[in-house]
C-alpha positions in Angstrom: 7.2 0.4 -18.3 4.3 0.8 -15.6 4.8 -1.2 -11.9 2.3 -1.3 -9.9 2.7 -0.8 -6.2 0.0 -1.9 -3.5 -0.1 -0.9 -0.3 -3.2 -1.7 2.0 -3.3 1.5 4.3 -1.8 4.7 3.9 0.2 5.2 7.6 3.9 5.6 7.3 5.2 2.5 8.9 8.5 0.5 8.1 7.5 -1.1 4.8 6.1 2.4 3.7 9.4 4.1 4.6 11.2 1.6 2.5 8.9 1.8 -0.3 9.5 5.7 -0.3 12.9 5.3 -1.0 13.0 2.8 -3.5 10.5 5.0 -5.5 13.2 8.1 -4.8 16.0 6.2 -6.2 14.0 4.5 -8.9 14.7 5.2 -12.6 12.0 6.8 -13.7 13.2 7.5 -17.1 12.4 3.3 -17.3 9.7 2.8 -15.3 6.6 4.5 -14.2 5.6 4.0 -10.7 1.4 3.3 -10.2 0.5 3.5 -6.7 -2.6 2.6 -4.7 -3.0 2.8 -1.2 -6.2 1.3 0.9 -7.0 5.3 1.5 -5.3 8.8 1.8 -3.2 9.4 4.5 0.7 10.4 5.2 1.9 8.0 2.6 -0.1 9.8 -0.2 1.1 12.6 1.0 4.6 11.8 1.0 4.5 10.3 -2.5 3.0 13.8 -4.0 6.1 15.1 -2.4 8.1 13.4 -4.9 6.0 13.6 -7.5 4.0 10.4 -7.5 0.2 10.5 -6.8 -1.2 7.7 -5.5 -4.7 6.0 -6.4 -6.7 5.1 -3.4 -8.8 2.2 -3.1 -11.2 3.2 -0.3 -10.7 0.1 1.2 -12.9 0.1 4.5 -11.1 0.0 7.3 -11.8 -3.1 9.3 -9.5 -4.7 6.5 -6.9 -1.8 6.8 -6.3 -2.2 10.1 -5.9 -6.1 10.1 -2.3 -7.2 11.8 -1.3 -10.4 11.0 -2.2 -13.1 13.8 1.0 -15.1 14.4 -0.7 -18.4 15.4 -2.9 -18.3 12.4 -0.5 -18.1 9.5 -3.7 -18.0 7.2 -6.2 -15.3 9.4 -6.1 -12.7 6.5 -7.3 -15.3 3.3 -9.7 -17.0 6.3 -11.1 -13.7 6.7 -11.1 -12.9 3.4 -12.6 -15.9 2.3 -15.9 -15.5 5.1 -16.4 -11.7 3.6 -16.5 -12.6 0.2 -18.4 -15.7 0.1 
């Protein structure tokens, strides 16, 4: 079975680390890891490492680098939404 796996940058942070080793321990005899990433960086490289390549998305950076905004629970979909429409 194929799962997906999206990740918006490809920098090894926390939540990268963490995917990393649930992909080591996962079963792959059951299920087939997809990855993309928002571009090539450490992470992809990382995930070769174990034998996973990861798609990227080319996403352009201005979007990559977005940190959630803690008084605007919303600021990604608002910024989103004012790109895309």
């Amino acid at each position: 079975m194929n799962v997906l796996f999206l990740d918006h940058q490809a920098e090894l942070g926390g939540g990268e680390v963490s995917l990393l080793e649930f992909l080591k321990a996962l079963d792959r005899e059951r299920f087939n890891p997809v990855v993309y990433l928002g571009c090539k960086g450490p992470f992809s490289e990382e995930l070769a490492s174990i034998g996973i390549e990861a798609s990227s998305l080319d996403i352009p950076e201005r979007f990559r680098t977005l940190k959630r905004d803690p008084r605007r629970r919303n600021s990604l979909v608002s910024l989103a939404g004012s790109v895309f429409t």
